[in-house]
Structure formats: structure tokens, C-alpha cells
C-alpha positions in Angstrom: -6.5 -19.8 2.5 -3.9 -16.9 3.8 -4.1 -14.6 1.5 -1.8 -12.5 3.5 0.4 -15.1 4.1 0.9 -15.6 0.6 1.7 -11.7 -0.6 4.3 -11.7 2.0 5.4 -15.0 1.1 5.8 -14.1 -2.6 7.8 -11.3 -1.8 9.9 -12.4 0.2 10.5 -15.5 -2.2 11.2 -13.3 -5.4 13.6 -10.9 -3.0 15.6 -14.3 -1.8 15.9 -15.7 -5.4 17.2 -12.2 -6.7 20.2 -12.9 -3.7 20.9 -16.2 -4.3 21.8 -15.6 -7.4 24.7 -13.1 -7.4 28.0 -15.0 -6.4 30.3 -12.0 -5.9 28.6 -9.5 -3.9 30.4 -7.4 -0.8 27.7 -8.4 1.8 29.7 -7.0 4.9 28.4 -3.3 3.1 24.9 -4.0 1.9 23.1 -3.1 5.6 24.5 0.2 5.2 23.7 0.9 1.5 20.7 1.9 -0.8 19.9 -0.9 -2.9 18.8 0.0 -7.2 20.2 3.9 -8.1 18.9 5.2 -4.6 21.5 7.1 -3.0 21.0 10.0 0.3 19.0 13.1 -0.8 16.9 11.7 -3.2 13.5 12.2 -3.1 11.1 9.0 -4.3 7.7 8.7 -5.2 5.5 5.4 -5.1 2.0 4.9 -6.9 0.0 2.1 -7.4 -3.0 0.0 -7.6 -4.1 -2.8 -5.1 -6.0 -4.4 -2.4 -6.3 -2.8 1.0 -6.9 -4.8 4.3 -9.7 -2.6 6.0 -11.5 -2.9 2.4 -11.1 -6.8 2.2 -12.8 -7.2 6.0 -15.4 -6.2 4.5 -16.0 -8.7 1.4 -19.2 -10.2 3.2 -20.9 -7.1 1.0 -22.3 -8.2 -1.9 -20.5 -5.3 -3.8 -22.3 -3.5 -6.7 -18.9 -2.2 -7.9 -15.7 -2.3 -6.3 -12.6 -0.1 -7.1 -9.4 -0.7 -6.9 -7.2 0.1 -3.6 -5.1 3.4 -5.0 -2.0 4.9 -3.1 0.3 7.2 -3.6 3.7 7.8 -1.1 6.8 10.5 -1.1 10.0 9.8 0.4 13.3 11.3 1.1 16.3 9.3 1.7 17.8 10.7 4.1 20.3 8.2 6.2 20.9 7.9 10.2 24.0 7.4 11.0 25.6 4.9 7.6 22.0 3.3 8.3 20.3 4.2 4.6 16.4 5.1 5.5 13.9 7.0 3.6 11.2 9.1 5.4 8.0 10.4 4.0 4.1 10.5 3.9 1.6 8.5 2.1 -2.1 9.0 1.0 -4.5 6.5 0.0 -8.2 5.7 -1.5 -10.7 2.9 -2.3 -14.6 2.8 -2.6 -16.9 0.6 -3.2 -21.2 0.2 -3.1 -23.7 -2.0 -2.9 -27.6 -2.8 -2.7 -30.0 -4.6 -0.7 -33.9 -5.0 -1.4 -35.6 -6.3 1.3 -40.0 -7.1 1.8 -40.9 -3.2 2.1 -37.8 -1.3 1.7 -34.4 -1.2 -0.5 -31.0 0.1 0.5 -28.0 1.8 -1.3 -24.8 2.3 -0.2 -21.4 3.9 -1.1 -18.3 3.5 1.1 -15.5 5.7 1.0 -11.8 4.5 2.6 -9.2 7.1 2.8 -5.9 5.9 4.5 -3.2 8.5 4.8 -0.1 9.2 7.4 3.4 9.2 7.9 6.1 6.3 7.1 9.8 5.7 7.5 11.8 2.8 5.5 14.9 0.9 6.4 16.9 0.0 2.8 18.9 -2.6 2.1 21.4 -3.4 -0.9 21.0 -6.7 -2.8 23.1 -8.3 -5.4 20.6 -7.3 -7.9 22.6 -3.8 -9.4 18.9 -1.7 -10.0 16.9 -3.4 -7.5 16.3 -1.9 -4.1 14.6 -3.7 -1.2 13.0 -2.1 1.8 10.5 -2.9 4.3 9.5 -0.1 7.5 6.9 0.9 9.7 3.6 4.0 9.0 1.7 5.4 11.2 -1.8 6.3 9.8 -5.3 7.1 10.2 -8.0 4.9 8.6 -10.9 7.3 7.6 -14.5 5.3 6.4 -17.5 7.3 5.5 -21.0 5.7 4.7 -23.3 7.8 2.2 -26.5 5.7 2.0 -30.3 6.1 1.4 -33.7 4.0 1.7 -36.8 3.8 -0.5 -39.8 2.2 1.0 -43.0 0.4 -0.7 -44.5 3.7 -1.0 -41.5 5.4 -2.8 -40.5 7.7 0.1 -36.9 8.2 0.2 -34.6 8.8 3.0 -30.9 9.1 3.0 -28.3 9.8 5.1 -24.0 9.3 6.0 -21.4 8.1 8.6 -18.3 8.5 9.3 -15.6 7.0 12.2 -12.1 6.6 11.9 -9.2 5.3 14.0 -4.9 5.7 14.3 -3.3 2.1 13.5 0.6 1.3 13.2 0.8 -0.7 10.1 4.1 -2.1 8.3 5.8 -2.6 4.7 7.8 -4.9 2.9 8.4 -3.8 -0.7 10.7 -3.6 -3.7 11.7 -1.2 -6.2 13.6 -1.9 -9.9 14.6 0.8 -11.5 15.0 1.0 -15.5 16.3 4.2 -15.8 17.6 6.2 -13.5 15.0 8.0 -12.6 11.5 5.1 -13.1 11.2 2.1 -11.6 8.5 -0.5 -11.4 7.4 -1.4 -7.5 5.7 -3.8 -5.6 4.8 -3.7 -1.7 2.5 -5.8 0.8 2.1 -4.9 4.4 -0.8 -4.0 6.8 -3.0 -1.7 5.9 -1.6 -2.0 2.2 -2.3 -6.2 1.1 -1.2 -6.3 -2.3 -0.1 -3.2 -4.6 2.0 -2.7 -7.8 2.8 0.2 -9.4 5.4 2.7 -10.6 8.3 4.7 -8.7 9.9 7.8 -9.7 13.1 9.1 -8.5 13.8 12.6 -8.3 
């Protein structure tokens, strides 16, 4: 099964229902307008919980724990030309550990993921009066660092930690309702980001 596949699919699903069910809506203007309460020189911020792709490549691991993928992203909408874009950063963590006893020798590790870079997001205004749709590109750096040790028959104990990382152009699709003019509740999936839901706040 696609789990990725079906994130986007979902999304895309709930955003086409929300559309299809406004009659009178001036869709000649809604390419060139924020969607929800957004509106140029606003500044936006995005946390949430969720799954991460680089952390899901590696569910072979029989994980000891496992946290959940946490991220955290400004924006400032800021439009080029009538086109309504927001342009920001975003920083992002995840960990998780796990154990392996073998004949003469046990191993422990923790892994660390931290995902951080720039973004920029195209907006588009649906029927829906507080809800506002986006999707954009990031460019990031994936960061994984290994801190693990050994224990042999004998008790002696060795540890030791890695680290590589690598640049990656990744991509969002997300949505934002807003309550109250200033806090919303927001959902995104993408590359490196799978699944996340959360909490915006508009400033």
C-alpha cells in the first residue's frame, strides 16, 4: 500500500469537496488571492506533529521508541506581482532508538533527524470563506546523527556517533482554517514532510 499516495490523495479530496460546494464564488480572482483571513504582510506560523519520509525509510528497525516527526515553519506573505505567495523558513525534528542482542555482543542506538531550510508557497482562494489552500516548493538539508554503543560477553563497553547529511528539494501541499482571525488549525503532506497536523497562528 501507497501510503503517500493516500496523504496526498486525502488532501486533495477534502480541498476538492470544500470547492464543489460553494455555488457562487468569483473564480476568475481566486489565482490571485489569499485564501482564509490571509492577506499581504502577514506573517504566519505553522506547527505540528507527524510522520517524516527520511524517518519512515527507515522502519526495517525494530524501534525501542519512536517519536513523533515535529516541525515548526514562519512565513511572510508577501505577493509577486497580484500572485499571493508566502516565503519563509522551516525547522524540524524526530528521533527514535533501538536495540539488538546478538551471540557475544549487544547494541544500542539513538537516531537523531533534524530537517531545516528555506520554503516559498503559492496561495490560492477557495469558496470556503476561512480556509486557505497552498502547496510550494523547500529547499532543505537533511541532518542524521547516530549516537550508539556496544557491550560484549565480558561487559566491556564501547560507544561511539555518526553523522552525514545531504541538500534535497522537497514539495508541499497543505491547508489552513482559520477560527479566529488570528489561529487556525493546519494540515500539510509533501516530501520530506508525509503526514503533519497542527496549529497556525497569524500575526
Amino acid at each position: 500500500m501507497n501510503y503517500k499516495r493516500m496523504a496526498v490523495f486525502a488532501v486533495c479530496a477534502l480541498i476538492l469537496c470544500t470547492a464543489l460546494s460553494a455555488e457562487d464564488f468569483a473564480w476568475s480572482e481566486c489565482w490571485k488571492n489569499y485564501g482564509g483571513t490571509v492577506k499581504e504582510g502577514d506573517f504566519i506560523v505553522n506547527a505540528g506533529l507527524g510522520t517524516s519520509s527520511f524517518a519512515l525509510e527507515h522502519q526495517d528497525y525494530d524501534a525501542e521508541y519512536r517519536l513523533p516527526y515535529f516541525e515548526v515553519s514562519a512565513e511572510y506573505a508577501q505577493k509577486i506581482w497580484v500572485l499571493p505567495f508566502t516565503f519563509g523558513g522551516f525547522f524540524g525534528y524526530t528521533r527514535y532508538g533501538w536495540k539488538e542482542r546478538f551471540e557475544d555482543y549487544s547494541y544500542a542506538c539513538n537516531r537523531d533527524f533534524f530537517n531545516f531550510g528555506a520554503l516559498a508557497n503559492y496561495h490560492v482562494q477557495l469558496p470556503v470563506e476561512k480556509l486557505d489552500v497552498y502547496s510550494g516548493l523547500r529547499l532543505g538539508v537533511q541532518i542524521r546523527h547516530d549516537n550508539w554503543d556496544t557491550k560484549n560477553i565480558f561487559g566491556e563497553k564501547k560507544d561511539g556517533s555518526d553523522t552525514d547529511g545531504f541538500f534535497y528539494c522537497g514539495y508541499t501541499l497543505g491547508a489552513s482554517y482559520y477560527f479566529t482571525d488570528m489561529i487556525g488549525a493546519n494540515l500539510e503532506t509533501g516530501f520530506p514532510t508525509f503526514l503533519k497536523a497542527g496549529v497556525s497562528f497569524k500575526f
